[in-house]
Each structure stands twice: as C-alpha cells, then as structure tokens.
C-alpha positions as CSV (number, residue, x, y, z in Angstrom):
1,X,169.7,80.2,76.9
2,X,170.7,79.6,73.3
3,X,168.0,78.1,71.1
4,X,169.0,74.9,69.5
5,X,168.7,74.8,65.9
6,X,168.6,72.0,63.1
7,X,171.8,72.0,60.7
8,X,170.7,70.0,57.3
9,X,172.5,68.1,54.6
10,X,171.1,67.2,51.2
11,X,173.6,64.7,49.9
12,X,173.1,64.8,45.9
13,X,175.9,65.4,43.3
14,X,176.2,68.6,41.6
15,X,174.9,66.7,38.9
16,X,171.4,65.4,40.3
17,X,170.0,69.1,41.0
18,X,166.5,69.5,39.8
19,X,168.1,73.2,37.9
20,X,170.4,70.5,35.1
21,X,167.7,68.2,34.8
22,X,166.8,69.1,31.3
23,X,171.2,68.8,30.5
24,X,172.1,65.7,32.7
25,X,169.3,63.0,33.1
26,X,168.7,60.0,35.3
27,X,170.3,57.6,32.5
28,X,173.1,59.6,32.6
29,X,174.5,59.8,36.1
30,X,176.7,56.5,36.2
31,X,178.6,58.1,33.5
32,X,179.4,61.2,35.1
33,X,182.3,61.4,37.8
34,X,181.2,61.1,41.5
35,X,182.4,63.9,44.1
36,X,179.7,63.5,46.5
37,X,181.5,61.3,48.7
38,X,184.7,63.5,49.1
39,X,182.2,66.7,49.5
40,X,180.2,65.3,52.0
41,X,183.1,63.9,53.9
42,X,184.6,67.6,53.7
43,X,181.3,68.2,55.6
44,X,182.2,66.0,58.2
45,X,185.7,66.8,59.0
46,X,184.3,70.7,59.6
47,X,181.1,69.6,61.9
48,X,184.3,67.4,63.5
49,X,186.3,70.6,63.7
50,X,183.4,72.7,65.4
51,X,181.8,69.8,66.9
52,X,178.4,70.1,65.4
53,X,176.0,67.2,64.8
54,X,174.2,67.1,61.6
55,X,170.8,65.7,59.6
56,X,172.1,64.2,56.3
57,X,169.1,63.5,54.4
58,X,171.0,60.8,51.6
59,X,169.8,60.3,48.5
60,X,169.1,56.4,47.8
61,X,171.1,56.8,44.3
62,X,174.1,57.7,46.6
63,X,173.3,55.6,49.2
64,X,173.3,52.5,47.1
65,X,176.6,53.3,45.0
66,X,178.9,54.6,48.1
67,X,176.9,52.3,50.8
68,X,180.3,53.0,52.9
69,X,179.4,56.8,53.2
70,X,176.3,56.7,55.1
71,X,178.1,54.4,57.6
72,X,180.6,56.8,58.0
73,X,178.5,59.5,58.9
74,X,176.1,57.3,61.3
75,X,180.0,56.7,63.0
76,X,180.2,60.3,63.2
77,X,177.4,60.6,65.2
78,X,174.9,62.4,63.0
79,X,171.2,61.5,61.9
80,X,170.7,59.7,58.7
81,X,167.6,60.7,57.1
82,X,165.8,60.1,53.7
83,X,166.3,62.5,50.4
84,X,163.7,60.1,48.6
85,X,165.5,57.8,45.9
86,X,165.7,59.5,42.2
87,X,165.7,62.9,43.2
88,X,162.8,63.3,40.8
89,X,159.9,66.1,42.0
90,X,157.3,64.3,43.7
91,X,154.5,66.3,41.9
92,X,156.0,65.1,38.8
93,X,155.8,61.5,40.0
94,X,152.4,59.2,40.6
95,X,152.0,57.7,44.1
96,X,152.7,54.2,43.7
97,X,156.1,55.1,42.1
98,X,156.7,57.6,44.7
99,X,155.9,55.0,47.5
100,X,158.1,52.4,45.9
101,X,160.9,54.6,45.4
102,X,160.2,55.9,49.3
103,X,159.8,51.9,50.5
104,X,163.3,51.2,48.9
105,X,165.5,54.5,50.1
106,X,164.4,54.2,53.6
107,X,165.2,50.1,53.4
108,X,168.5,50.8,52.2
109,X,169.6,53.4,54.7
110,X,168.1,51.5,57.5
111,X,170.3,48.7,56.4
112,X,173.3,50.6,55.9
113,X,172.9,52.7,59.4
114,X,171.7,50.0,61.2
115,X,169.0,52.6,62.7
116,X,165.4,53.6,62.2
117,X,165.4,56.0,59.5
118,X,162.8,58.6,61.3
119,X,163.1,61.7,58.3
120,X,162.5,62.5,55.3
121,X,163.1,65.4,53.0
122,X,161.8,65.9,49.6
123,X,163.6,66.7,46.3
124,X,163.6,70.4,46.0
125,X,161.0,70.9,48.8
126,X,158.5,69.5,45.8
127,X,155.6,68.4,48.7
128,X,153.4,71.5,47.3
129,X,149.6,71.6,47.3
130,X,149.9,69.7,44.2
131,X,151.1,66.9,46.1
132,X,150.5,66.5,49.5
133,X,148.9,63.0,48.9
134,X,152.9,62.4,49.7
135,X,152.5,63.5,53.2
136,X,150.1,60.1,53.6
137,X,152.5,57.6,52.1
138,X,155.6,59.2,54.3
139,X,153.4,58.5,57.6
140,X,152.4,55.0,55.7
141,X,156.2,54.4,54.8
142,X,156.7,54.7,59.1
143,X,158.3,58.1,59.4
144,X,158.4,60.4,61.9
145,X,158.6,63.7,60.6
146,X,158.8,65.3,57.3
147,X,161.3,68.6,56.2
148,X,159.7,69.4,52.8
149,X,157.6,72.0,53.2
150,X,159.0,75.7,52.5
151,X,156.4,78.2,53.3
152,X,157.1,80.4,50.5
153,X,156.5,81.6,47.0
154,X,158.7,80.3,44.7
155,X,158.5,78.7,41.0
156,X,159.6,75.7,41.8
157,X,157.9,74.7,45.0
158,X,156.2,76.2,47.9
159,X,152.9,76.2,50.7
160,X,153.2,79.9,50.8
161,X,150.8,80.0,54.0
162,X,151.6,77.0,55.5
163,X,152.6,77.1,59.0
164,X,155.9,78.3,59.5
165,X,157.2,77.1,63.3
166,X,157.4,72.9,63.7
167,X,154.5,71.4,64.6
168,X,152.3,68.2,63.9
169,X,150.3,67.8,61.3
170,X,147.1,65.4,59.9
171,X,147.7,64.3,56.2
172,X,144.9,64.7,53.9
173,X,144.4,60.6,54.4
174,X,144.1,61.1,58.2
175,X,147.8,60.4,59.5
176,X,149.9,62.0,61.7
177,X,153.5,63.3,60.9
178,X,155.6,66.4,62.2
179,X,156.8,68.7,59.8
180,X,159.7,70.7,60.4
181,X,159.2,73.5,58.0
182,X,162.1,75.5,56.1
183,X,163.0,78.9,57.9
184,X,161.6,81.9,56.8
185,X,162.1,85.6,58.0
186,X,159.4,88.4,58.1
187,X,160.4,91.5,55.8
188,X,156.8,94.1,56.1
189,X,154.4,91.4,54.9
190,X,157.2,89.5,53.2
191,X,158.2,85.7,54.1
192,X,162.2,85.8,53.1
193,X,163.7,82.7,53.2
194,X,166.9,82.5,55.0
195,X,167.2,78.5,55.5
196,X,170.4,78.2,53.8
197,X,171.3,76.5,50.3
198,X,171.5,79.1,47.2
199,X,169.6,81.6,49.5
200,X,173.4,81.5,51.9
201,X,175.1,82.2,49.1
202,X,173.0,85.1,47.4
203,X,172.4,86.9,50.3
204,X,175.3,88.8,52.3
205,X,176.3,86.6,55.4
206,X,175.1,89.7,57.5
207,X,171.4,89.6,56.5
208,X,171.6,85.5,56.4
209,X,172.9,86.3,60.3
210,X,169.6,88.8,61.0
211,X,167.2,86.7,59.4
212,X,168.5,83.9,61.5
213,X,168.6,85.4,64.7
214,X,164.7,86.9,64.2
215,X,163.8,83.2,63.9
216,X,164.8,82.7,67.4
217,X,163.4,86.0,68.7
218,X,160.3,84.5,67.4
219,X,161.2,81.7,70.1
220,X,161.6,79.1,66.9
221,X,164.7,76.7,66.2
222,X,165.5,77.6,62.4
223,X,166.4,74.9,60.3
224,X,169.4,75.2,58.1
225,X,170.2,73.4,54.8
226,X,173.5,72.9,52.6
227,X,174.3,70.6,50.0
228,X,177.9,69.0,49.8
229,X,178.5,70.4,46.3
230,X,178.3,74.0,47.5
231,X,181.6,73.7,49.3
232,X,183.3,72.7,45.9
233,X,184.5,75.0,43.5
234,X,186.5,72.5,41.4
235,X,183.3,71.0,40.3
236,X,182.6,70.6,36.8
237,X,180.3,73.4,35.3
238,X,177.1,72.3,33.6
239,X,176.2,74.8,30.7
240,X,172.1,75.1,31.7
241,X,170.1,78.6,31.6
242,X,170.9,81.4,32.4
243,X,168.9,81.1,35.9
244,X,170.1,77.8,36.6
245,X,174.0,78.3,36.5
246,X,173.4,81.3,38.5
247,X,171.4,79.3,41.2
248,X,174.1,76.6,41.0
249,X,177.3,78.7,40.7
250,X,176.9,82.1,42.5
251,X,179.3,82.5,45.2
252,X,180.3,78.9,45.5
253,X,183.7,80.3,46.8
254,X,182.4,81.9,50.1
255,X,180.0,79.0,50.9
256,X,182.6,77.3,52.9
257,X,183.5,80.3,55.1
258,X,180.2,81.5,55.4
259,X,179.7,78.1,57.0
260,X,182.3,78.6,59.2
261,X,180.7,82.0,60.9
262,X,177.7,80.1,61.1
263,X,178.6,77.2,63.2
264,X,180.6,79.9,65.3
265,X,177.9,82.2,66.0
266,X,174.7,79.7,66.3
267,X,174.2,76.5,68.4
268,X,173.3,73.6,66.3
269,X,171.9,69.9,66.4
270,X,170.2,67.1,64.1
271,X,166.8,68.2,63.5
272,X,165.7,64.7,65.0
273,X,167.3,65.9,68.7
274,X,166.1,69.2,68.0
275,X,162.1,67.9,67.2
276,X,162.9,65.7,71.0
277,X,163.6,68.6,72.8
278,X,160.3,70.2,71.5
279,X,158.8,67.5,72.8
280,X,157.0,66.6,68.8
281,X,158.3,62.8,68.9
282,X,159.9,60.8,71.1
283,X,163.0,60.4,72.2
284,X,165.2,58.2,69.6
C-alpha cells in the first residue's frame, strides 16, 4: 500500500521572503502589488484537477488583507494552518512579541475558517536551537503540532540532528507538541533535503523523485512544501544578492510542471490527516 504523504503550502508573497528582506521591508508591503491570492488560487484549481488535499499554512499579513482567500480554500476542503503573522524569524524576535503575533494569526484564521487552527509552521523553518523557547508558546498558543523544524545544515536555519521521522516531542518548558519534521534523504553520511521549495526547483525532478521515494522505503510519509509564488513567472523581480535572486528565481518556469509529475506519481494528504493516520493526534 502507498504511503500517504503531507503536501504543504506556505502562502506569502514573492515579496515577504526572508532572501528580500534587506530590499522590501515590513513598512513596505501595502505598497507593493498583491499576487498571492491569484497564485494560491492557481494552487487550488491544480490540487482540484488531481484531486489532492492540501496544508496551507497562511500567513496572518495575508490572512487579514484577503480574509476571503482562506475561506476559499477551507471550502476546498484543505487544512488551514498557521505561517505565524509577520513572517519575521522567530530567533530574531523576543517571546512576548512572538506569542502576541502567534495569539493573533491563529485568532484570525480560526475566525475566518470557522475551525480549530491545529498547525503551525515557522518563517523560514527559523525554530533552531536558538529558539526553541517557541516550541513552548506554540503548545501554550493550543496547537497541535508544529512543521518548523528542518533537520539539516543550512545558513539560515536548521536542528541538523534533530529527529528526522514525525514524532512527539517535550518542549524545553515541559509541553507536549508533535513535530512533523521537513524531509530529508540520506546521501553516505549526508542529510539532503528533498522537501520541496527552492530545493524542487534546483535539483532535477529525477533525484527530487529518488529522494522521495527513499523517504517511504524508510517506512516515513515525506512532507512536501511549495509556496504560491513559485508557480509565477510573471512576478516582479527583486534586484537582492547574488544568492538570493538565485534562491528565488532559479527555474521558476518548470515549478509548475514538476508539480504536476509529483501529484501523478505520489499519493498525497494534509499533513493534519496524515499525523491521524499515524495515530500522533486525534482525529480532527
């Protein structure tokens, strides 16, 4: 029998991505133009078309200016789940701001959904060891489970020998939530991360497909992430480093049928239904 895995959303704009931060900051936003409604309801119409449920973890920022968007996907039948508030790195952040921020996302897509809000995901994976007083205040908040944690080396976030299949875990404060790590796949002594986002587009759809299907030999659901800007090429370029416009940019224009192959060859749920059948929280 197939293993089910978890297909992710990050709804941000191209424009709220932690590689532009230094170009386009918070202040700035209201004055760029918006595609992230259009992009994520692209998204939709294709899980429609291979009839795929989803995770959309929605940033608050969104949420609140295009409150319409996360009822449409809650119509759609997907999970709404949190993507914090500001998009801001949460080791860059001190707690009480973090919690408030937290407290008021998670209030305003329960509202909008009309649901528990049961997920969260962090801003660029940022729950590090540098911050995993977070963990605490997400258990506090009333979540379920948490999807930040990518247990890899990387420059910008990072547990590189943190457990890589889901499982439940105490925070440092003594709570209990279940983390849904971010995929990796074992190259020698190497963890490669094949989760999806810029990693999808760098990497040629065939070793994306191998490193996938040696999650599951492992007898592990992977857990796949997009964001709806990497399905549109017409989006404005931002002129960052060197490192960040290739991040951003790089193969933009295969994303979308990249995507395709993967909801053909894979089987897919919410991460929500997918943590159920594991049998790590209850039934929702």
């Amino acid at each position: 029998m197939d293993i089910i895995n978890a297909l992710t959303v990050d709804v941000e704009d191209y424009f709220q991505v932690a590689a532009f931060a230094e170009q386009i900051r918070p202040s700035d936003w209201d004055n760029q133009p918006l595609r992230v409604e259009r992009n994520t309801l692209r998204s939709l119409d294709l899980f429609d078309e291979y009839q795929t449920q989803a995770t959309f973890f929605v940033l608050g920022w969104v949420a609140e200016r295009l409150p319409g968007l996360v009822r449409e996907i809650v119509s759609r039948g997907h999970e709404i789940a949190s993507h914090g508030y500001s998009h801001r790195l949460i080791y860059d952040q001190q707690p009480e701001v973090f919690r408030q921020e937290t407290l008021t996302s998670k209030g305003l897509l329960e509202d909008q959904a009309q649901k528990p809000v049961r997920g969260y995901r962090a801003a660029s994976y940022s729950i590090t060891n540098r911050s995993l007083w977070a963990l605490d205040i997400l258990a506090e908040a009333g979540f379920i489970y948490d999807s930040s944690i990518f247990p890899v080396r990387h420059d910008r976030y990072g547990i590189p020998d943190a457990e890589e299949a889901p499982h439940r875990l105490d925070t440092p404060g003594g709570h209990q939530l279940v983390e849904f790590p971010l995929s990796t796949a074992h190259v020698l002594k190497y963890r490669l991360p094949v989760a999806g986002g810029g990693y999808f587009r760098l990497y040629p759809y065939s070793l994306t497909r191998a490193g996938l299907k040696q999650v599951n030999r492992r007898k592990m659901p992977f857990i796949f992430y997009l964001h709806p800007w990497e399905i549109d090429t017409g989006q404005p370029r931002i002129d960052g480093s060197w490192l960040s416009r290739f991040r951003h940019y790089n193969n933009l224009n295969k994303c979308e049928s990249r995507l395709r192959r993967l909801l053909q060859e894979f089987t897919f749920a919410p991460a929500g239904r997918v943590l159920e059948s594991m049998q790590l929280i209850p039934d929702g």
